[in-house]
Backbone of each chain as ProteinMPNN parsed JSONL, in Angstrom:
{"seq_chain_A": "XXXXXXXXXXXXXXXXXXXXXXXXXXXXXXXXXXXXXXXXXXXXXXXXXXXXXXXXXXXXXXXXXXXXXXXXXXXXXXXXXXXXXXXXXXXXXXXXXXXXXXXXXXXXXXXXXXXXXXXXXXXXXXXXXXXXXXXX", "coords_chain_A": {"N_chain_A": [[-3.161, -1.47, -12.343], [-2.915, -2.128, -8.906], [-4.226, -4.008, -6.413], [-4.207, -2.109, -3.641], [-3.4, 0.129, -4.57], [-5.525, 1.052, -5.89], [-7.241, 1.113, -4.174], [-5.611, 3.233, -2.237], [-6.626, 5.614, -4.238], [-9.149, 5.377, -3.676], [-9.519, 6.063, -1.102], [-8.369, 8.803, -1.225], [-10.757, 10.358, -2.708], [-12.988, 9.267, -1.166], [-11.699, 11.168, 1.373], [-12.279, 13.871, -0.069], [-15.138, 13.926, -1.232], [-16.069, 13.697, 1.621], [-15.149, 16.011, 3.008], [-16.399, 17.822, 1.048], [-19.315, 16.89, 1.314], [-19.466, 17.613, 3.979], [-19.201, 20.544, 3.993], [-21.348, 21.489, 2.367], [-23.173, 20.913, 3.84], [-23.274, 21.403, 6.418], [-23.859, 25.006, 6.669], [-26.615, 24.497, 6.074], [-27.745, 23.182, 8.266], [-29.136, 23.11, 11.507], [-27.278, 22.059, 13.552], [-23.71, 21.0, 14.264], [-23.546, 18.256, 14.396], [-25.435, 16.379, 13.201], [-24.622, 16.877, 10.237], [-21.661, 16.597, 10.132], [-21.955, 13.504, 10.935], [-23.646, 12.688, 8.514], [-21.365, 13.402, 6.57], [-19.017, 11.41, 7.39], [-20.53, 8.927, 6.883], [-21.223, 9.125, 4.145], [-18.759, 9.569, 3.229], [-17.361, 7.256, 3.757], [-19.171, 5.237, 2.989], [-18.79, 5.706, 0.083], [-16.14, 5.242, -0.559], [-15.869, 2.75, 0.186], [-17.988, 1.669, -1.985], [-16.668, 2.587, -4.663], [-14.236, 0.735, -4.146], [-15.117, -1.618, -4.928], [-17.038, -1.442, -6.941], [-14.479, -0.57, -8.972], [-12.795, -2.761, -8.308], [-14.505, -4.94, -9.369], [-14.216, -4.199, -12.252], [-11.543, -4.742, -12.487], [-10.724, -7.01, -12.281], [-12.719, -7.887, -14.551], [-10.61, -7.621, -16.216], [-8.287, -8.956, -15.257], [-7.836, -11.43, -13.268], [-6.586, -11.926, -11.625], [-4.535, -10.717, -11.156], [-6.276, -8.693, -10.376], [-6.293, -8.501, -7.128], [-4.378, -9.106, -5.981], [-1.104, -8.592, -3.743], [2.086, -7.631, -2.706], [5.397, -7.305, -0.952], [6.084, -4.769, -1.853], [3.598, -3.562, -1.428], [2.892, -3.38, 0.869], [5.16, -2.443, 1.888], [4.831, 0.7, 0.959], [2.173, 0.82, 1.974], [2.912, 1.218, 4.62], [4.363, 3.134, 4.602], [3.077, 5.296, 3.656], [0.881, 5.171, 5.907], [3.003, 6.349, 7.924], [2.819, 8.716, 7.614], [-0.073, 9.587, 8.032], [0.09, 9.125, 11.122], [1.726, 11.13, 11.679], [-0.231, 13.887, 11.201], [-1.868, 12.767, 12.895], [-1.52, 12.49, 14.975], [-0.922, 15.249, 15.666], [-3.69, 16.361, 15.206], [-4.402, 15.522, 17.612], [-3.599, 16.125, 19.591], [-4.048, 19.432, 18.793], [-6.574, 18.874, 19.579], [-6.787, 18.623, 22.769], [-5.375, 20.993, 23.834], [-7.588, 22.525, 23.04], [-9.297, 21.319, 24.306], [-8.294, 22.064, 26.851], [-8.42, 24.946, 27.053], [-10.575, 25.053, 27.379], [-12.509, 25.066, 25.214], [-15.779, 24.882, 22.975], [-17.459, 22.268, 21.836], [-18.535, 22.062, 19.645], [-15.929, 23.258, 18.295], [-14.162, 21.265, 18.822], [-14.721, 19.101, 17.836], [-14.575, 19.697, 15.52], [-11.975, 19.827, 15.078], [-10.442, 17.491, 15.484], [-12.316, 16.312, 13.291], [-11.277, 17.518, 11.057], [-8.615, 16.675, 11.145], [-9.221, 13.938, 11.06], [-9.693, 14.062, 7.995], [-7.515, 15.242, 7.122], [-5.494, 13.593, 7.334], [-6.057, 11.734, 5.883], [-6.319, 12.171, 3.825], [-3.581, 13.163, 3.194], [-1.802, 10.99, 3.735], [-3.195, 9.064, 1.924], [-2.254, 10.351, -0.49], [0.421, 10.215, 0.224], [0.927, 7.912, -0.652], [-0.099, 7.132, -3.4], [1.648, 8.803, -4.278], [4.146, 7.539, -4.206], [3.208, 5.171, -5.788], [3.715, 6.286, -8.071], [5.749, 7.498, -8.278], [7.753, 6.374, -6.973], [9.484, 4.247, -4.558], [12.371, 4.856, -2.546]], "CA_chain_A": [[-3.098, -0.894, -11.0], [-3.087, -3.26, -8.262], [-5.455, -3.505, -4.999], [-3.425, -1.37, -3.057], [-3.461, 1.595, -5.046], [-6.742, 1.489, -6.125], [-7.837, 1.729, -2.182], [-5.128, 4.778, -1.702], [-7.527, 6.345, -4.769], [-10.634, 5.707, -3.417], [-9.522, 6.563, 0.041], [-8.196, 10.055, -1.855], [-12.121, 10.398, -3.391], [-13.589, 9.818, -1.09], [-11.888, 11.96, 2.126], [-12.56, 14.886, -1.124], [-16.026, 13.98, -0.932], [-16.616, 13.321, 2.892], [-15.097, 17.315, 2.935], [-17.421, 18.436, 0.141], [-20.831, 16.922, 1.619], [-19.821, 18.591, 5.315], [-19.157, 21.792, 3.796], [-22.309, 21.551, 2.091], [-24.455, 20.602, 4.729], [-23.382, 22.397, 7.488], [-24.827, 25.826, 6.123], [-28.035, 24.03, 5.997], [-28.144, 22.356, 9.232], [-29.091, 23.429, 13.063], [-26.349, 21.965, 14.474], [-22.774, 20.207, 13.309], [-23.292, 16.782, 14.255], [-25.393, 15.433, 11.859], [-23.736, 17.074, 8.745], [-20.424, 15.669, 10.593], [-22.163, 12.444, 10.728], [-23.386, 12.09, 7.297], [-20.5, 13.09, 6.031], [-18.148, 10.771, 7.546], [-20.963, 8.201, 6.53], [-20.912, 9.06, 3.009], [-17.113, 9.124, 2.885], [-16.851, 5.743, 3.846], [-19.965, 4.294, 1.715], [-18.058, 6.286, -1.61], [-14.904, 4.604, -0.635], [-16.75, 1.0, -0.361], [-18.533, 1.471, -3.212], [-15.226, 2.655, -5.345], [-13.497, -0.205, -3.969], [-15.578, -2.753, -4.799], [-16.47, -1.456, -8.289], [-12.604, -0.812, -9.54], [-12.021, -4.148, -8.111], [-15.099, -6.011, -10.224], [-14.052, -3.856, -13.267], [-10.205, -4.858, -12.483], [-11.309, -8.354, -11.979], [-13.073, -8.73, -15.498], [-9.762, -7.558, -17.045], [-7.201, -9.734, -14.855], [-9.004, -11.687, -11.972], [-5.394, -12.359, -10.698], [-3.775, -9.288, -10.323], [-6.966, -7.449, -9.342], [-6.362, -8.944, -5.521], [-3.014, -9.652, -5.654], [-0.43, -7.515, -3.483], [3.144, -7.955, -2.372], [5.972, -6.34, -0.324], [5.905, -3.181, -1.854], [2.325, -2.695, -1.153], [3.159, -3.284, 2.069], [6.225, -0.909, 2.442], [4.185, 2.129, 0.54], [1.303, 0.984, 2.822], [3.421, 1.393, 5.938], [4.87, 4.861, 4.559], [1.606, 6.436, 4.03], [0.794, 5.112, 7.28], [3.161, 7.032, 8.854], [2.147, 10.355, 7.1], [-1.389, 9.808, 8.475], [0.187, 8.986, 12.034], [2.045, 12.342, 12.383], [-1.2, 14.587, 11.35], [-3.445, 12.604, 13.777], [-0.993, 13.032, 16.802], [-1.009, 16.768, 15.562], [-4.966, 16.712, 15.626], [-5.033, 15.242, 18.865], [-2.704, 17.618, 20.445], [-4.846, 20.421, 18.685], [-7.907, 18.446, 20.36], [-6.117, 18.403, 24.092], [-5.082, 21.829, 24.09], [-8.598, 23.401, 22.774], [-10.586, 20.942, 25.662], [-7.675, 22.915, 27.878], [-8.785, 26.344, 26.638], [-12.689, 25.319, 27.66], [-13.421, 25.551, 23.393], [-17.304, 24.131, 22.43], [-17.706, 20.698, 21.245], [-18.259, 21.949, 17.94], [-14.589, 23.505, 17.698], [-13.191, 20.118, 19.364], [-15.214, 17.665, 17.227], [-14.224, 19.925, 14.215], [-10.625, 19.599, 14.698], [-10.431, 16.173, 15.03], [-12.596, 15.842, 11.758], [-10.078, 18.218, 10.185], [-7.423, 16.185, 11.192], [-8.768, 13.091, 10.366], [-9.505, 13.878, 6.861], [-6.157, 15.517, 6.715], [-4.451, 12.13, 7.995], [-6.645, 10.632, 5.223], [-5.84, 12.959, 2.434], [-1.961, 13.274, 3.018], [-1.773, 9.468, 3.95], [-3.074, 8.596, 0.457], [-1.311, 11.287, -1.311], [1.743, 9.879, -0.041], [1.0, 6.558, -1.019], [-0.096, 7.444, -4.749], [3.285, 9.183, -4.943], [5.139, 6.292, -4.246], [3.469, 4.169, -6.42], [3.701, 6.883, -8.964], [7.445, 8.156, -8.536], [8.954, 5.26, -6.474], [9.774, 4.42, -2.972], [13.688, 3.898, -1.747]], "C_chain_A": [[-3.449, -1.962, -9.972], [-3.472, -2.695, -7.296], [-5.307, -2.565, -4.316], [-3.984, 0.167, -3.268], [-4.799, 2.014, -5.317], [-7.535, 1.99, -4.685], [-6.997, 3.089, -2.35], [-6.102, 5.722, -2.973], [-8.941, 6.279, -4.072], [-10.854, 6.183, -1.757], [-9.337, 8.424, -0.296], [-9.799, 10.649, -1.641], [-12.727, 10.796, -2.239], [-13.366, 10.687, 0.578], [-11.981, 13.736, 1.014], [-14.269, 15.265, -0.372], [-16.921, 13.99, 0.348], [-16.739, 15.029, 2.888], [-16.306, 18.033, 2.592], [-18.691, 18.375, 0.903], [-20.532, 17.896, 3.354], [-20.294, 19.919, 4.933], [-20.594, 22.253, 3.065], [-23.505, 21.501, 2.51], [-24.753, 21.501, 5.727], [-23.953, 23.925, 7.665], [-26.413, 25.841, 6.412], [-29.161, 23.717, 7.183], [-28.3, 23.263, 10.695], [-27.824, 23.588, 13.783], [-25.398, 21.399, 13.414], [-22.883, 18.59, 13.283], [-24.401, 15.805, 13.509], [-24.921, 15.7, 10.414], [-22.259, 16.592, 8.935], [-20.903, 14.351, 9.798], [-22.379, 11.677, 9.222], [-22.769, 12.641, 6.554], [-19.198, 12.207, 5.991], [-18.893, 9.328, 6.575], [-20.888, 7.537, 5.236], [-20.325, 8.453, 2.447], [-17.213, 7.332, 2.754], [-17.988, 4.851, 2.977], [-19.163, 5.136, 0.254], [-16.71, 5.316, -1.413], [-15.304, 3.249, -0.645], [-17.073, 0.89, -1.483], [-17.577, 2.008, -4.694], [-14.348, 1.558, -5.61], [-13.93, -0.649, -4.983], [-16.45, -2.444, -6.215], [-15.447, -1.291, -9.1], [-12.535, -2.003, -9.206], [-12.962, -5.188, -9.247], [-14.061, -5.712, -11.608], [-12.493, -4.605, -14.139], [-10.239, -6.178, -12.755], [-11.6, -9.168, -13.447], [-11.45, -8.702, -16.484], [-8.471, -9.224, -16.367], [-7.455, -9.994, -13.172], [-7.524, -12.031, -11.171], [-5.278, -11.66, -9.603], [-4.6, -8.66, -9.677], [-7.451, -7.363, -7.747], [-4.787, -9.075, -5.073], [-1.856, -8.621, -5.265], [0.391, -8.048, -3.013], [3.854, -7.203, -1.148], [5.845, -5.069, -0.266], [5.062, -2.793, -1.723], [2.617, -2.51, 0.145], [4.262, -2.278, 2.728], [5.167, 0.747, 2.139], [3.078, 2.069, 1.546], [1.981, 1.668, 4.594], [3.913, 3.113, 5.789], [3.824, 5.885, 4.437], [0.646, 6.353, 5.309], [1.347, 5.985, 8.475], [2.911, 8.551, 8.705], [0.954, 10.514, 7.582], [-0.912, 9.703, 10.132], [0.797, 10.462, 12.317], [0.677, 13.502, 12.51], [-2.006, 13.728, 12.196], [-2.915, 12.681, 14.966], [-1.218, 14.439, 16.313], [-2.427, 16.941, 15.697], [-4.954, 16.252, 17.186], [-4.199, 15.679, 19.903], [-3.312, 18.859, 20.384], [-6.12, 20.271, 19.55], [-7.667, 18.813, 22.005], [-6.033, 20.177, 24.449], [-6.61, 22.728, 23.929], [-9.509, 22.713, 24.159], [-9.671, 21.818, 27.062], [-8.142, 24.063, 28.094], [-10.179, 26.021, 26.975], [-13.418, 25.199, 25.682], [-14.955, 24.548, 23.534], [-16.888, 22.779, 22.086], [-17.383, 21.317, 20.026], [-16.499, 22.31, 17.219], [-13.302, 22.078, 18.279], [-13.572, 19.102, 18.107], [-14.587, 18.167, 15.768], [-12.766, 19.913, 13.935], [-9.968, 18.31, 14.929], [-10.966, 15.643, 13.669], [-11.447, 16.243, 10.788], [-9.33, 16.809, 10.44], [-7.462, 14.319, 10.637], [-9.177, 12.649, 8.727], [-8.12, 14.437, 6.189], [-5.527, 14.012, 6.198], [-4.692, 11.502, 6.506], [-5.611, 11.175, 4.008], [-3.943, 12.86, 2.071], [-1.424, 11.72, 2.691], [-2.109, 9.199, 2.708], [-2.31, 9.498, -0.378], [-0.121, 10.824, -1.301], [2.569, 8.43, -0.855], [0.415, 6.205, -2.448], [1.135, 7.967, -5.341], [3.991, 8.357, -5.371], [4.706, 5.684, -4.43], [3.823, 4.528, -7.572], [5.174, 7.118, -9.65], [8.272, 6.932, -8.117], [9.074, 5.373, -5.166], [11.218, 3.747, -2.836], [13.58, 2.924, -1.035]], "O_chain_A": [[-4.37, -2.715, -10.286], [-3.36, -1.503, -7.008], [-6.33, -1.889, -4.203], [-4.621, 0.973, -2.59], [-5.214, 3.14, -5.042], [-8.188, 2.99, -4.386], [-7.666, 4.091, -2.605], [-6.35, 6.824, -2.484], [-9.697, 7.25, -4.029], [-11.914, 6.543, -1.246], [-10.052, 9.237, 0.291], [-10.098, 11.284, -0.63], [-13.039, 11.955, -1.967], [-14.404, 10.955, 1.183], [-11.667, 14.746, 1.644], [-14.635, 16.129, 0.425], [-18.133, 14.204, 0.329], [-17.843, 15.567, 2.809], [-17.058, 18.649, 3.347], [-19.256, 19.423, 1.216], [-21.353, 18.716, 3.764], [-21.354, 20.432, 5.292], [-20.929, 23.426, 3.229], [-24.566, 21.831, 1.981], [-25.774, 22.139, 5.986], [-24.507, 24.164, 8.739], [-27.165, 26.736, 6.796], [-30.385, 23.806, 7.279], [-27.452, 24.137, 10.878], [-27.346, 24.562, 14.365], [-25.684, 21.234, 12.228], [-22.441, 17.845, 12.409], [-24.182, 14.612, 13.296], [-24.859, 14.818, 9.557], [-21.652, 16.201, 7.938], [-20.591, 14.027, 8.652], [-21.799, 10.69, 8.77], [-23.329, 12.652, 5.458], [-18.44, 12.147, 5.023], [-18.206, 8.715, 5.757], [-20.68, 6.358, 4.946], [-20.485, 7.509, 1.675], [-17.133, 6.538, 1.817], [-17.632, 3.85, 2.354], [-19.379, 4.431, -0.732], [-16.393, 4.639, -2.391], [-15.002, 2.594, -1.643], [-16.528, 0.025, -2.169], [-18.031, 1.667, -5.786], [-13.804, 1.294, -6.682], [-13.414, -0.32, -6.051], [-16.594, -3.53, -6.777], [-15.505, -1.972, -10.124], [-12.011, -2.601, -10.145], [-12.385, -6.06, -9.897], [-13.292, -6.571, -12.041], [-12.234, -4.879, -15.311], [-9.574, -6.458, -13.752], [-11.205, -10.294, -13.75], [-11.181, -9.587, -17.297], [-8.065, -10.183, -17.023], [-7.349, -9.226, -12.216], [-7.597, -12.419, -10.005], [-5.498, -11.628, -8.392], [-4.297, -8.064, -8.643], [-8.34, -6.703, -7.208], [-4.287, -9.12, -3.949], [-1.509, -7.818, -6.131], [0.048, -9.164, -2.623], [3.156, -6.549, -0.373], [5.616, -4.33, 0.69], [5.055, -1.564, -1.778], [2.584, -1.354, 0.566], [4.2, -1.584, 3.743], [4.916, 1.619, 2.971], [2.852, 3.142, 2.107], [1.425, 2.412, 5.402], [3.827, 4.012, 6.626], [3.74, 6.993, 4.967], [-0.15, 7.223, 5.661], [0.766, 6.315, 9.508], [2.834, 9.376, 9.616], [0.652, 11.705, 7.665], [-1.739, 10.384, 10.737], [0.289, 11.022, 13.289], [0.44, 14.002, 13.609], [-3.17, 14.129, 12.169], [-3.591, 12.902, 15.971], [-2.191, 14.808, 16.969], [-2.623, 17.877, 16.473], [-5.72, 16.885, 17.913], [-4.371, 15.414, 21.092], [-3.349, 19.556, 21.397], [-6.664, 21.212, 20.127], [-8.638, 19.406, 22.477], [-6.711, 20.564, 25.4], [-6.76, 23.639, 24.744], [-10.23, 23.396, 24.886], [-10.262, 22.147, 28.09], [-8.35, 24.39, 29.262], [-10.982, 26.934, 26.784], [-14.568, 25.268, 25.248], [-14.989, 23.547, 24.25], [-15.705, 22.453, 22.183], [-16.312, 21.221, 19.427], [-15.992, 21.886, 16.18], [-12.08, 22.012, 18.15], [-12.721, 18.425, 17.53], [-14.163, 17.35, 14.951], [-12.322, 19.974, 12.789], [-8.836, 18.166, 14.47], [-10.376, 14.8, 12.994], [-10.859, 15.527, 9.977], [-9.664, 15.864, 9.726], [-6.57, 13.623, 10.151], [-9.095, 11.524, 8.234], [-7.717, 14.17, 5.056], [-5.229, 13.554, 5.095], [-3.796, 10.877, 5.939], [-4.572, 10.737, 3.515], [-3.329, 12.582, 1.041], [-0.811, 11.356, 1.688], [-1.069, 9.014, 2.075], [-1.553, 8.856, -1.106], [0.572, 10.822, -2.319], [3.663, 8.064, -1.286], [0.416, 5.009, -2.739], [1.597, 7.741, -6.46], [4.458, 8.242, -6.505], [5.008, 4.75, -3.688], [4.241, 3.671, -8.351], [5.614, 7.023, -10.796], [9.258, 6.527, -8.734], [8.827, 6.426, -4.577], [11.408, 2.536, -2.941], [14.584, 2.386, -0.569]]}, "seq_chain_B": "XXXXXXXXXXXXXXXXXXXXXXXXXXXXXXXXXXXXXXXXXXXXXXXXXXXXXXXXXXXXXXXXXXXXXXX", "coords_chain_B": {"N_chain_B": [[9.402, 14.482, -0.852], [9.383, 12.059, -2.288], [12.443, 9.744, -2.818], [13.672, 7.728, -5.76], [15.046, 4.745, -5.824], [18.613, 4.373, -5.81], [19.665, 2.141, -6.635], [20.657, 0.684, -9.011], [20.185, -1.762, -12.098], [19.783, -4.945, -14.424], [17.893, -6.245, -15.502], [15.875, -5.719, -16.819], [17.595, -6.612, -19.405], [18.773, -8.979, -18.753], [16.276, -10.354, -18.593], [15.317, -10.113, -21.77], [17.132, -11.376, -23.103], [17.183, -14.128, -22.055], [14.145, -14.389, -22.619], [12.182, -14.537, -21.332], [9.25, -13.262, -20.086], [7.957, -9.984, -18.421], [5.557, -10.554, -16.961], [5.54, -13.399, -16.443], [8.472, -13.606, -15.216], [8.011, -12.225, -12.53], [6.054, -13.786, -11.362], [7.495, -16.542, -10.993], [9.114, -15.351, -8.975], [7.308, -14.582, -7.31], [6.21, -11.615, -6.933], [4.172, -8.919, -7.9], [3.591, -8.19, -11.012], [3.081, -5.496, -11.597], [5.012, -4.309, -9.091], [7.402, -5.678, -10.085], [7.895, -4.145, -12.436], [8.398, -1.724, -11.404], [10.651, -2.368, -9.996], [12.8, -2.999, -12.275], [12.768, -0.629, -13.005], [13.853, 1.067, -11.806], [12.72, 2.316, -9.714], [11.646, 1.155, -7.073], [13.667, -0.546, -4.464], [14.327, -3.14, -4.137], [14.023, -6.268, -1.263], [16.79, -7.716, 0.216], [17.192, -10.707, 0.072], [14.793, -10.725, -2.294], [16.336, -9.659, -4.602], [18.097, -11.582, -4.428], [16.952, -14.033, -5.458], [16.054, -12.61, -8.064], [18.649, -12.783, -9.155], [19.227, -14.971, -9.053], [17.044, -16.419, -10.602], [18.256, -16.136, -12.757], [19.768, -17.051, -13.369], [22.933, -16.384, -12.955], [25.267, -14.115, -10.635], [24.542, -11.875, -7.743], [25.219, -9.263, -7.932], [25.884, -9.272, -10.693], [23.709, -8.788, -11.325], [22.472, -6.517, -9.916], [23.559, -2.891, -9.108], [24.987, -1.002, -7.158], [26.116, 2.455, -6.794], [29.598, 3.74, -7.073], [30.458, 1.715, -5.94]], "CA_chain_B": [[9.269, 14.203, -1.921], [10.049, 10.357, -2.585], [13.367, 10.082, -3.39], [13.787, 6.89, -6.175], [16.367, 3.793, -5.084], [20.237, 4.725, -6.199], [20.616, 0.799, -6.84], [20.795, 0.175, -10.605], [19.787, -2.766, -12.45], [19.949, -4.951, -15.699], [16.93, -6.841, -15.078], [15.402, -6.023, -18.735], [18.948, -6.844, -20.254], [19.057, -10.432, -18.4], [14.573, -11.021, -18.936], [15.189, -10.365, -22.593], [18.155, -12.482, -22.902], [16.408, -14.91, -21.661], [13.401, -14.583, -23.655], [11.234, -14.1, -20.148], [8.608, -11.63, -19.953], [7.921, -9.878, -17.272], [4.862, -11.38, -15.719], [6.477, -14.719, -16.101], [9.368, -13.675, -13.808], [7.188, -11.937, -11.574], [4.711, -15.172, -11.021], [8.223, -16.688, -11.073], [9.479, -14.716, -7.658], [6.289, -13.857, -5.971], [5.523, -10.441, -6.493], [3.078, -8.716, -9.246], [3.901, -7.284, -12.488], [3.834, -3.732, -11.139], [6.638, -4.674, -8.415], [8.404, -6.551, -10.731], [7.969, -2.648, -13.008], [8.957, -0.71, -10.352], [11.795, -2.852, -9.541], [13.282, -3.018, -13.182], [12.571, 1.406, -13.52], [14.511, 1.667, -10.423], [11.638, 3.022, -8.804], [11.752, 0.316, -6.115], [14.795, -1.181, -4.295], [14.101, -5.183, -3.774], [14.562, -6.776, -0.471], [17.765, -8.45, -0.22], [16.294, -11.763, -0.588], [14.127, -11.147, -3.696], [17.002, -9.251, -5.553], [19.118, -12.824, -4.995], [15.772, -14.825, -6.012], [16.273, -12.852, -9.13], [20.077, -13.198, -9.523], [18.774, -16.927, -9.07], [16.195, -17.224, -12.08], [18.684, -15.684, -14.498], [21.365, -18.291, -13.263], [24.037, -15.046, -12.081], [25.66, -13.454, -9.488], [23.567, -10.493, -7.629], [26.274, -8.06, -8.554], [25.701, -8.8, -12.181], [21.884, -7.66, -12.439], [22.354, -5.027, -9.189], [24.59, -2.314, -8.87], [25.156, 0.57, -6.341], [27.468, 3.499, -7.448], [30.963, 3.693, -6.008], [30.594, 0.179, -5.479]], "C_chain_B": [[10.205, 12.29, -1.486], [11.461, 10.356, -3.404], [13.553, 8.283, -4.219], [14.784, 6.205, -5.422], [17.733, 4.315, -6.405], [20.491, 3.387, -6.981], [20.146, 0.486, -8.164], [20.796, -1.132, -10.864], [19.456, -3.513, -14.065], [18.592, -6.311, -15.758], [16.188, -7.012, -16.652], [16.419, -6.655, -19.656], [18.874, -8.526, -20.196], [17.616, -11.125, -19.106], [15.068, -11.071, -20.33], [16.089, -11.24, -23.344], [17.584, -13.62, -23.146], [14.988, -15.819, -22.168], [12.042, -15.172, -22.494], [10.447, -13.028, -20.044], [8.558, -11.143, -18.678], [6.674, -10.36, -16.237], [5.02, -13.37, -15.2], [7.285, -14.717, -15.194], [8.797, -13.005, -12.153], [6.552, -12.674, -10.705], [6.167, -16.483, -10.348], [8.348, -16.641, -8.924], [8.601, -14.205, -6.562], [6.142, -12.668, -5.434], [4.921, -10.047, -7.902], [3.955, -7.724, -10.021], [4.221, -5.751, -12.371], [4.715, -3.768, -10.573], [7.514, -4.662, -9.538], [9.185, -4.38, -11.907], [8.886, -2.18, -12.789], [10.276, -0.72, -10.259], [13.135, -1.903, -10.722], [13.444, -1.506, -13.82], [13.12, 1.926, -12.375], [13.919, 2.866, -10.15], [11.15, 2.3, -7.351], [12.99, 0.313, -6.031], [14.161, -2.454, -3.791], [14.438, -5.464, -2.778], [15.952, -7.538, -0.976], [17.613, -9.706, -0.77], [15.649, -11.979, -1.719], [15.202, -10.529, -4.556], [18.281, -10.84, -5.915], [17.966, -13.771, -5.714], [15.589, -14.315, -7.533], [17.225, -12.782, -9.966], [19.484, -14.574, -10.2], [18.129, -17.42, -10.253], [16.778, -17.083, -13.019], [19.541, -16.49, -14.475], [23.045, -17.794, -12.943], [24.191, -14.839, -10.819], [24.795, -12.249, -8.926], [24.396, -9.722, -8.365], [26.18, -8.558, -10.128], [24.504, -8.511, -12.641], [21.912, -6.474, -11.175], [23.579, -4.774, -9.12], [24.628, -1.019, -8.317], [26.535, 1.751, -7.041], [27.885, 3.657, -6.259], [31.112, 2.214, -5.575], [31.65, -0.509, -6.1]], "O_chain_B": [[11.084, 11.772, -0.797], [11.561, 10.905, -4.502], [13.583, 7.403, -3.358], [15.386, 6.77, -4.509], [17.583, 4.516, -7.61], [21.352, 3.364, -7.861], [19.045, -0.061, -8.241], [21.337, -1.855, -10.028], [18.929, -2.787, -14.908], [18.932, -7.379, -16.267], [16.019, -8.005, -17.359], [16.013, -7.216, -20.673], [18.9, -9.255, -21.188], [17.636, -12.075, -19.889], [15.436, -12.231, -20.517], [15.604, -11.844, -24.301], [17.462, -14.11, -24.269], [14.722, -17.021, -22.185], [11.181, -16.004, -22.782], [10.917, -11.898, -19.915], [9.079, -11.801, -17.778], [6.794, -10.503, -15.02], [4.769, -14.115, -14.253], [7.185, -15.547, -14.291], [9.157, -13.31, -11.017], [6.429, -12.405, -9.51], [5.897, -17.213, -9.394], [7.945, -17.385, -8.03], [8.842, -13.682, -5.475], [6.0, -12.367, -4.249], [5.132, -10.729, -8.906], [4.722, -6.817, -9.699], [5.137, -5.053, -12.806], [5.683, -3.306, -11.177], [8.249, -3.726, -9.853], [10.267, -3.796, -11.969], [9.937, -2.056, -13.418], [11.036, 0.245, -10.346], [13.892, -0.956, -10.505], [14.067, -1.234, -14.847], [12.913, 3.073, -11.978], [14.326, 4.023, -10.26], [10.351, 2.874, -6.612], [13.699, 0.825, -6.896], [13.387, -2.391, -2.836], [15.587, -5.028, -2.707], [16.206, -7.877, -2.132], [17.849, -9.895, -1.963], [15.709, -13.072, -2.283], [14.991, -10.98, -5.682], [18.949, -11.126, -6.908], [18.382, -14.269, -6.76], [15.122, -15.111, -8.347], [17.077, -12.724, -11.187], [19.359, -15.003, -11.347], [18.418, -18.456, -10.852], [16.417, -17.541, -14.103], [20.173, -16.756, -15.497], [24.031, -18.509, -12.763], [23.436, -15.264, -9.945], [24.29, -11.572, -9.822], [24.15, -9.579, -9.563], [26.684, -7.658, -10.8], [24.147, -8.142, -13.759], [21.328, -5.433, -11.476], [24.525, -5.562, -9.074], [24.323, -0.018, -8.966], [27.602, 1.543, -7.618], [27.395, 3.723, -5.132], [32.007, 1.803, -4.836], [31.858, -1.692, -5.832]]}, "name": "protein", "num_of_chains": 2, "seq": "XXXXXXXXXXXXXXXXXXXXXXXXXXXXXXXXXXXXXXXXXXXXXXXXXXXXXXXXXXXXXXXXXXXXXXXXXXXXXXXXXXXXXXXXXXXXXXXXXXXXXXXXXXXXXXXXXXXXXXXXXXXXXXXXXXXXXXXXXXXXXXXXXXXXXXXXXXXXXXXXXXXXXXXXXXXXXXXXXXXXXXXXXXXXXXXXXXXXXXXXXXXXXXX"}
């Protein structure tokens, strides 16, 4: 599996897990913005720390390949790129229209989070496909 | 849904020929072993450029390792 893909998995992981710890916190908490916060936090230390063990692990097997990326990472990167670009104009159209309507913070800040673990989730999904099935 | 590339290819036919593996021609053309995969499972389509780069290593014409239907 080359660098590439292993990021669109651990980007997968961890917008899973960013989800999981909100939904888990928020229950718990006063308010939303620090169960927001450390869950975005999380996310992104699980996805560092994913990386950057798959890559040693990848590394002891084949210290080449486990850095080494080409065109086609770069096309599949650009196509799951644009799968994360349509859901985050769609969150931030949902965002625009709810600060229109007067909505709370919490239902503004929460549909931007939505949207950008959507972006995340679809965006790697699309880009595991197509290393999975193939990209025209 | 991802729809695979249409453009057909004899890429294993020519490598084993040859008596080339595939991370040899890969290291070869400057892209990695999975590319090179992809390519050869017509699950990729190759820039124009790298599909003549590997006309080129087998010592052929493109049109004898790619081939589009109806072509």
């Amino acid at each position: 599996m080359v660098f590439h893909e292993r990021a669109a998995w651990a980007g997968l992981i961890a917008a899973v897990v960013t989800v999981g710890v909100y939904i888990w916190l928020l229950p718990r908490a006063d308010a939303w913005v620090g169960p927001m916060l450390w869950a975005i936090g999380t996310g992104i230390a699980v996805s560092i720390l994913i990386t950057i063990l798959w890559g040693i692990a990848a590394g002891i097997r084949d210290r080449e390949a486990a850095t080494a990326s080409d065109l086609r990472d770069r096309d599949i990167s650009r196509y799951g790129g644009r799968a994360e670009y349509v859901v985050l104009v769609i969150a931030g159209l949902v965002v625009i229209v709810l600060c229109a309507l007067g909505a709370e913070g919490f239902w503004v800040a929460n549909a931007m989070f939505a949207g950008f673990v959507l972006a995340a989730v679809i965006g790697g999904l699309a880009r595991v496909i197509a290393y999975r099935r193939g990209l025209a | 849904m991802v729809k695979p590339t249409r453009v057909t290819n004899s890429i294993r036919a020519h490598r084993e020929q040859q008596g080339i593996t595939q991370a040899e021609l890969a290291r070869r053309i400057g892209v990695t072993r999975q590319t090179l995969l992809a390519i050869e499972g017509e699950k990729y389509s190759p820039t124009l450029e790298l599909a003549f780069q590997i006309a080129r290593e087998f010592g052929v014409r493109l049109e004898d390792v790619f081939e589009y239907p109806g072509a």
